[in-house]
RODO-2510 file (C-alpha; in nm, 4 decimals, decimal comma):
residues 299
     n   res          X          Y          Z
     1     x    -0,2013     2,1863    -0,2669
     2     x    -0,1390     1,9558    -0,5610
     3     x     0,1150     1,7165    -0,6414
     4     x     0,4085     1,4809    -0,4827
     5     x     0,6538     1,5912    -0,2542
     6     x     0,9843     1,3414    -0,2447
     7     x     1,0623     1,3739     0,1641
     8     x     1,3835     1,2441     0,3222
     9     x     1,2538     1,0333     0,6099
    10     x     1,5018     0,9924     0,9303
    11     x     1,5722     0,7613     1,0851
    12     x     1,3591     0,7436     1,3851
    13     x     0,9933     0,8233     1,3070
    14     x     0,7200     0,5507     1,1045
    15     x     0,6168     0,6607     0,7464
    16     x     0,2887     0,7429     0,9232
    17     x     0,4568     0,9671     1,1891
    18     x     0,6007     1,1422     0,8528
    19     x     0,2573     1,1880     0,6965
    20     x     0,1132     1,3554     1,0058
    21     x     0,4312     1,5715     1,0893
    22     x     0,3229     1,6988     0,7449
    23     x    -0,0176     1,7612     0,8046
    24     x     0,0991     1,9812     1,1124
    25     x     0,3383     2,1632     0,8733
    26     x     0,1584     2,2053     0,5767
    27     x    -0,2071     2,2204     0,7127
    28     x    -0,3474     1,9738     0,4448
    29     x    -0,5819     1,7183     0,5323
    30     x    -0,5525     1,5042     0,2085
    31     x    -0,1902     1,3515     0,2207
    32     x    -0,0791     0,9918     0,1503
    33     x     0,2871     0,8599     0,1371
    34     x     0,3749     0,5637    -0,1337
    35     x     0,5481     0,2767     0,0148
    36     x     0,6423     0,2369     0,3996
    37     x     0,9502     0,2509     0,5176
    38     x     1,1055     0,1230     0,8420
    39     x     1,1450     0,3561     1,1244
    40     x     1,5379     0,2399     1,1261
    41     x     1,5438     0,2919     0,7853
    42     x     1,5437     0,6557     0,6091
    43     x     1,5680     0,8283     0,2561
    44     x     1,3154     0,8358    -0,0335
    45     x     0,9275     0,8608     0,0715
    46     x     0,7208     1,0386    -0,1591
    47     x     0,4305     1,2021    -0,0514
    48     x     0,1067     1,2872    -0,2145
    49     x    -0,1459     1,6280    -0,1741
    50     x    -0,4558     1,6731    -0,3041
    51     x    -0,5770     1,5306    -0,6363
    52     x    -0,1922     1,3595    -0,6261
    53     x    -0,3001     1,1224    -0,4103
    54     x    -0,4902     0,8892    -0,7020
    55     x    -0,1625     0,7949    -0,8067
    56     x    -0,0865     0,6726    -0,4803
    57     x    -0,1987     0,3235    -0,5863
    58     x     0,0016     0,2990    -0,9148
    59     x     0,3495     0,4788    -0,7023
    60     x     0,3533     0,1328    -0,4548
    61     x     0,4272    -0,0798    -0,7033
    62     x     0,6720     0,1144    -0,8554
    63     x     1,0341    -0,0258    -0,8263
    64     x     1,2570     0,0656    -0,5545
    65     x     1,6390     0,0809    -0,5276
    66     x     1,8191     0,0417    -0,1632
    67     x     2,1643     0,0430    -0,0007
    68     x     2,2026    -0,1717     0,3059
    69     x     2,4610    -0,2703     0,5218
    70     x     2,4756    -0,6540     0,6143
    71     x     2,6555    -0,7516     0,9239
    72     x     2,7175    -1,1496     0,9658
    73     x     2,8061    -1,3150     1,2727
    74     x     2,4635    -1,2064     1,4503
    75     x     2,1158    -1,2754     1,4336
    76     x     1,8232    -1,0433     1,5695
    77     x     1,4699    -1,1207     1,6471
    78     x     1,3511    -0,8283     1,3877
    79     x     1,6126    -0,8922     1,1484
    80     x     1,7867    -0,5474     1,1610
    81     x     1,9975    -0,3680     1,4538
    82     x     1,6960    -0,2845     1,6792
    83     x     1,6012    -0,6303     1,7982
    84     x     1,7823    -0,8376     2,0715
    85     x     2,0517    -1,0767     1,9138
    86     x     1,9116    -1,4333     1,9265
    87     x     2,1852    -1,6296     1,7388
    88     x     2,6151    -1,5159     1,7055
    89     x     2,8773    -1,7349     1,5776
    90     x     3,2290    -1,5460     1,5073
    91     x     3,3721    -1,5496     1,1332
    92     x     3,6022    -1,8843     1,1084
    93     x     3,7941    -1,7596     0,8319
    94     x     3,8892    -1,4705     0,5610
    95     x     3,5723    -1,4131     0,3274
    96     x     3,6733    -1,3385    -0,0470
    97     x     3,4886    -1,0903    -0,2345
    98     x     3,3713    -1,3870    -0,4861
    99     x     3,2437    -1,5654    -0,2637
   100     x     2,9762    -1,2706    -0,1283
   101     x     2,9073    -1,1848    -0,4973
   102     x     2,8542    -1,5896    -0,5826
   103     x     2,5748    -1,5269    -0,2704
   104     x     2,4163    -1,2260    -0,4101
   105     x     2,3942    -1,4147    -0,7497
   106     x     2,1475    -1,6571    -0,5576
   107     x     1,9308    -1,4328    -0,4130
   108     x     1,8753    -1,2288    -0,7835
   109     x     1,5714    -1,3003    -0,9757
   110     x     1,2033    -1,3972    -0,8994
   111     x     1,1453    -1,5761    -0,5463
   112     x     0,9740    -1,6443    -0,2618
   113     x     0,9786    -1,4558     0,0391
   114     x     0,7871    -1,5463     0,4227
   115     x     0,7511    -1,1757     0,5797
   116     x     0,9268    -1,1284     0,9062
   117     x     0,7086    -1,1789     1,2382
   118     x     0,8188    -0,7990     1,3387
   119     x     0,6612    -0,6175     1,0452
   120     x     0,3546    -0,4743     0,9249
   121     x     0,1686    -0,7374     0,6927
   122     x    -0,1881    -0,8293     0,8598
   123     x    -0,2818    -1,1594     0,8770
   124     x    -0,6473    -1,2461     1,0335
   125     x    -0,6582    -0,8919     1,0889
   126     x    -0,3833    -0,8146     1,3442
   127     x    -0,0278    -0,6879     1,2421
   128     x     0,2463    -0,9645     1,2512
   129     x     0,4394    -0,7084     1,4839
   130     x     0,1371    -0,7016     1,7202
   131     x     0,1600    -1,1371     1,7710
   132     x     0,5528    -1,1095     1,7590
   133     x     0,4768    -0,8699     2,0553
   134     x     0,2418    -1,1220     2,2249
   135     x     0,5365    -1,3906     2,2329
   136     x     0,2936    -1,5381     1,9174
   137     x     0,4084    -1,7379     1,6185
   138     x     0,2246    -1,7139     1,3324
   139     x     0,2145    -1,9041     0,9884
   140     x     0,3368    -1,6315     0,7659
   141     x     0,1950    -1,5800     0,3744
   142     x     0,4635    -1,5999     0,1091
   143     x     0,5042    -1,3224    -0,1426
   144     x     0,6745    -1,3471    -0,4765
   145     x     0,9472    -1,0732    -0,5014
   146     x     1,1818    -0,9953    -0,7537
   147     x     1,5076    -0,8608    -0,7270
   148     x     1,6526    -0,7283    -1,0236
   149     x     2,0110    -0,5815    -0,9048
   150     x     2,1908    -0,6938    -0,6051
   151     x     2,5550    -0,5652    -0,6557
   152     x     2,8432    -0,5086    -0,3551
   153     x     2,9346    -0,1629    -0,2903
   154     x     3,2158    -0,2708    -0,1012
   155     x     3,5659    -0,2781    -0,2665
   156     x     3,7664    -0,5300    -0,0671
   157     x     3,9102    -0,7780    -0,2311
   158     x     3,8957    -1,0229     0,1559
   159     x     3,7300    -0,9860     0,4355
   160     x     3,8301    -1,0135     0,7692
   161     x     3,7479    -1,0133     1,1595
   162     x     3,4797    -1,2100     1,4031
   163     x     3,2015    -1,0021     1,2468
   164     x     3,2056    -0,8556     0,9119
   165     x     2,9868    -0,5823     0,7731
   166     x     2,9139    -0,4942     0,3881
   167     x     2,7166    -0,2596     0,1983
   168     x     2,5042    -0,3528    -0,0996
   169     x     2,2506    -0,2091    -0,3301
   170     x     1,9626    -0,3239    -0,4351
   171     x     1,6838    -0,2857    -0,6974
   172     x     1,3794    -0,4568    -0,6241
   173     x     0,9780    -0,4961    -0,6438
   174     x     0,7602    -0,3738    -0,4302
   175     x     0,7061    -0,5508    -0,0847
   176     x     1,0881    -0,6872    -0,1307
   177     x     1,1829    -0,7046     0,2435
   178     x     1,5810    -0,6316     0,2753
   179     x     1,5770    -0,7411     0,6479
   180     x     1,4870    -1,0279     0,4924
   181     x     1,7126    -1,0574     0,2643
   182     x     2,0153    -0,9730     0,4255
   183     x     1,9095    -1,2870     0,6378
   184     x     1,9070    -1,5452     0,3324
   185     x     2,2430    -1,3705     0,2142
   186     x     2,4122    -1,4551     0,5382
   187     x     2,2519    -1,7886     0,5657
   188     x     2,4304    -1,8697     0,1621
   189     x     2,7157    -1,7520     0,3217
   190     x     2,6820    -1,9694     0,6191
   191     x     2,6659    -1,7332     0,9062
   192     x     2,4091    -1,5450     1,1079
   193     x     2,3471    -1,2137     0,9913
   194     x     2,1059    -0,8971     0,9968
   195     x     2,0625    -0,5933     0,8456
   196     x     2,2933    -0,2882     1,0201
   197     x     2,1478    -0,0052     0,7845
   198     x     1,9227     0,0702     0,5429
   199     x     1,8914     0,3512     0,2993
   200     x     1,6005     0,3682     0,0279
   201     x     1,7939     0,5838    -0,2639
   202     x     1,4661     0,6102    -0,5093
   203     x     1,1199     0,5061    -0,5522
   204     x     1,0124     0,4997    -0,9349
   205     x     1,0740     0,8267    -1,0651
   206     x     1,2036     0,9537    -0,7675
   207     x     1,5809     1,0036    -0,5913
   208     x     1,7819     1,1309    -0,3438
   209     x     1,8379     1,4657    -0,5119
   210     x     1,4807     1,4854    -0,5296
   211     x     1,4024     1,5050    -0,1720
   212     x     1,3392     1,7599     0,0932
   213     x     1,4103     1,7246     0,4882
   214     x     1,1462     1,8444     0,7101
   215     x     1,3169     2,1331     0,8289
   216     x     1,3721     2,2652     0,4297
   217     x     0,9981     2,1859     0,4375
   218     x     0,9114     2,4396     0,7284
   219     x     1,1378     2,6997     0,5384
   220     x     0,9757     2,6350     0,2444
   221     x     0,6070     2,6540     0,4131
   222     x     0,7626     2,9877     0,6014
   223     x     0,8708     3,1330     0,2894
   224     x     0,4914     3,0156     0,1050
   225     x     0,7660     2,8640    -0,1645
   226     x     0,6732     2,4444    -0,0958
   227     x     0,3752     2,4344    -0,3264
   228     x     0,6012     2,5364    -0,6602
   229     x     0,8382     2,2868    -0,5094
   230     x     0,5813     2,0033    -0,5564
   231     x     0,6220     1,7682    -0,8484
   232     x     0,3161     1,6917    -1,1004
   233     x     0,1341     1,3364    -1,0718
   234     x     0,2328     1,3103    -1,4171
   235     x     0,6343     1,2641    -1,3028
   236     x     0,5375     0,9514    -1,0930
   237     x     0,3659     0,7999    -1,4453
   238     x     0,6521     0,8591    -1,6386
   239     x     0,7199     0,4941    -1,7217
   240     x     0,3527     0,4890    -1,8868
   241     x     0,3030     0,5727    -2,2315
   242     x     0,1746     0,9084    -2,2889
   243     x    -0,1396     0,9797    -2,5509
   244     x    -0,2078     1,3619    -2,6252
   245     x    -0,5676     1,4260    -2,7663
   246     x    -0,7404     1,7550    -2,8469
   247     x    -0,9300     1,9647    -2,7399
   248     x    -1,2668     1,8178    -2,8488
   249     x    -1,1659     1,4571    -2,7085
   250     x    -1,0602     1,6474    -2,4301
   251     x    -1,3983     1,7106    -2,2801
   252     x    -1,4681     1,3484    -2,3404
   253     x    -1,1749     1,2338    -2,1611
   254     x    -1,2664     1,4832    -1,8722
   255     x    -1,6429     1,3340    -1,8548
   256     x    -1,4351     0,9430    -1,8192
   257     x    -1,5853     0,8514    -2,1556
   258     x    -1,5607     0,4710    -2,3398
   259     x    -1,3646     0,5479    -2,6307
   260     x    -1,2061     0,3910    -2,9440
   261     x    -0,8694     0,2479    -2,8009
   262     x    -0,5848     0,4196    -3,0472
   263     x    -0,3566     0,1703    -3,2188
   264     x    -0,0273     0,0291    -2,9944
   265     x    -0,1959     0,0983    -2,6879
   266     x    -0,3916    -0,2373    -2,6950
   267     x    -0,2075    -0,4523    -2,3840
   268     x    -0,1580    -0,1586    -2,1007
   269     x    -0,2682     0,1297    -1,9003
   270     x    -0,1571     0,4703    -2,0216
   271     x    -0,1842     0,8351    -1,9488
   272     x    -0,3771     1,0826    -2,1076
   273     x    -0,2798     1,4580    -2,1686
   274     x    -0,3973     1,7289    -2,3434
   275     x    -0,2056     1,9576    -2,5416
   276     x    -0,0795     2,1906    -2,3087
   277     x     0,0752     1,9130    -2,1371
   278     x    -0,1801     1,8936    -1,8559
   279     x    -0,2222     1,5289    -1,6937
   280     x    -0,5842     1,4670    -1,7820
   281     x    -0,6861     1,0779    -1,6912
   282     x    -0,5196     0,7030    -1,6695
   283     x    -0,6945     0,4850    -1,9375
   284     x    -0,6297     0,1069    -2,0182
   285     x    -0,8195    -0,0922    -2,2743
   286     x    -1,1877    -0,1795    -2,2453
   287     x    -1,1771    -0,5390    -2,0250
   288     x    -1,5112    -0,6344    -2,2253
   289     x    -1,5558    -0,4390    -2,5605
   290     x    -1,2673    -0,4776    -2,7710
   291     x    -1,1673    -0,1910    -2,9974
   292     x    -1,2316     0,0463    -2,6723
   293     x    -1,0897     0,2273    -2,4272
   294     x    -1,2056     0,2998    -2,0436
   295     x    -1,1023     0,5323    -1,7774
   296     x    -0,8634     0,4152    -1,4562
   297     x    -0,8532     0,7468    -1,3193
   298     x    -0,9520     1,0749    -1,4308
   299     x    -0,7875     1,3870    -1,2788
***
């Protein structure tokens, strides 16, 4: 089997758990998902068979779009629902809807962001999770994020109560934690806060409507139907520009060959097809020898 499969992960199970409740299913050995997701978190994880799984690389850093739900008034040790509440202080007063939208303003754009202790980012070789675990606190790297969209789903025009929840969504770059985020939000806002729920709703090319749940997956494997229902590595490059050569270059391009770089395709990678539309290689301009071109990956 060949090509990307867009699963619906539950809530529940690790993006790892999902890769080898598909190797059970599908009896492949070569399977890789693109971007890990939370256990308490679920929706788009798309996951790569075969010769699919060189675009693996290029998938992760593909942008990602979210809905959460923030609750302030409490703090958790992990940031979301799942941890034990370490910090509460009730609402004082009514909450307008400008004033949440003036916070998300502040937290769009390009900034800084210090990983929480209860995740997966290794430093000196050991999980943060795994020294959270230990009682351990850690200095934590800071990665640059970018957050392109961050706009309230919720239609109330005040809100109310000791604790207040809200949904937002939110379109992002890769490694953008929203635990994280729905922390800095409440903290603008002046309360304590977390993040209640989290649902990814695409990954680059991929949505919602794309996906499959496990158990249409077992049907599908029941019915020998699920490898038709895989998408081409080609769909998860769509943002790249596309070069279509013949059949002659085509045996070059097969064989990863330096080649003169065409015109306009000087400053980026870009894929490679021939002319019956068949994903043939990823090629980016030669780092060295100007005027050239040199394989990324050849399929």
């Amino acid at each position: 089997m060949d090509g990307i499969l867009p699963l619906y992960k539950p809530i529940g199970v690790t993006s790892h758990d999902c890769v080898d409740r598909l190797r059970n299913i599908t009896h492949q050995r070569r399977i890789g998902h693109t971007g890990t997701l939370d256990p308490g978190a679920e929706g788009v994880l798309p996951i790569c068979f075969g010769k699919a799984t060189k675009v693996v690389q290029y998938m992760t850093e593909d942008t990602k779009t979210y809905e959460a739900e923030i609750k302030l008034g409490q703090a958790t040790m992990t940031e979301d629902s799942d941890g034990e509440i370490i910090a509460e202080k009730p609402i004082e007063y009514p909450l307008s809807r400008n004033e949440i939208i003036d916070a998300l303003k502040k937290w769009t754009g390009t900034f800084e962001q210090t990983p929480p202790m209860y995740s997966a980012v290794k430093v000196k070789g050991k999980r943060l999770y795994e020294y959270a675990r230990e009682g351990i606190e850690i200095e934590r790297p800071k990665r640059r994020v970018t957050v392109y969209e961050l706009e309230l789903l919720d239609s109330r025009a005040e809100f109310t109560g000791e604790q207040i929840s809200f949904r937002i969504r939110i379109r992002c770059s890769k490694g953008t934690y929203i635990r994280t985020l729905a922390v800095d939000i409440g903290q603008t806002l002046g309360y304590p806060s977390h993040m209640s729920a989290l649902i990814r709703t695409a990954s680059g090319a991929f949505t919602l409507e794309d996906c499959f749940t496990f158990e249409a997956i077992e049907k599908l494997m029941r019915e020998n139907h699920l490898e038709e229902k895989l998408f081409p590595p080609g769909k998860a490059l769509a943002s790249l520009r596309r070069l279509t050569v013949d059949e002659k270059e085509e045996a070059k391009i097969i064989n990863g060959a330096v080649l003169p770089l065409p015109c306009g395709m000087e400053d980026q990678r870009f894929t490679v097809y021939n002319e019956k539309g068949t994903l043939l290689a990823i090629y980016r301009p030669h780092p060295t020898k100007s005027g050239l071109m040199k394989p990324e990956k050849v399929f």
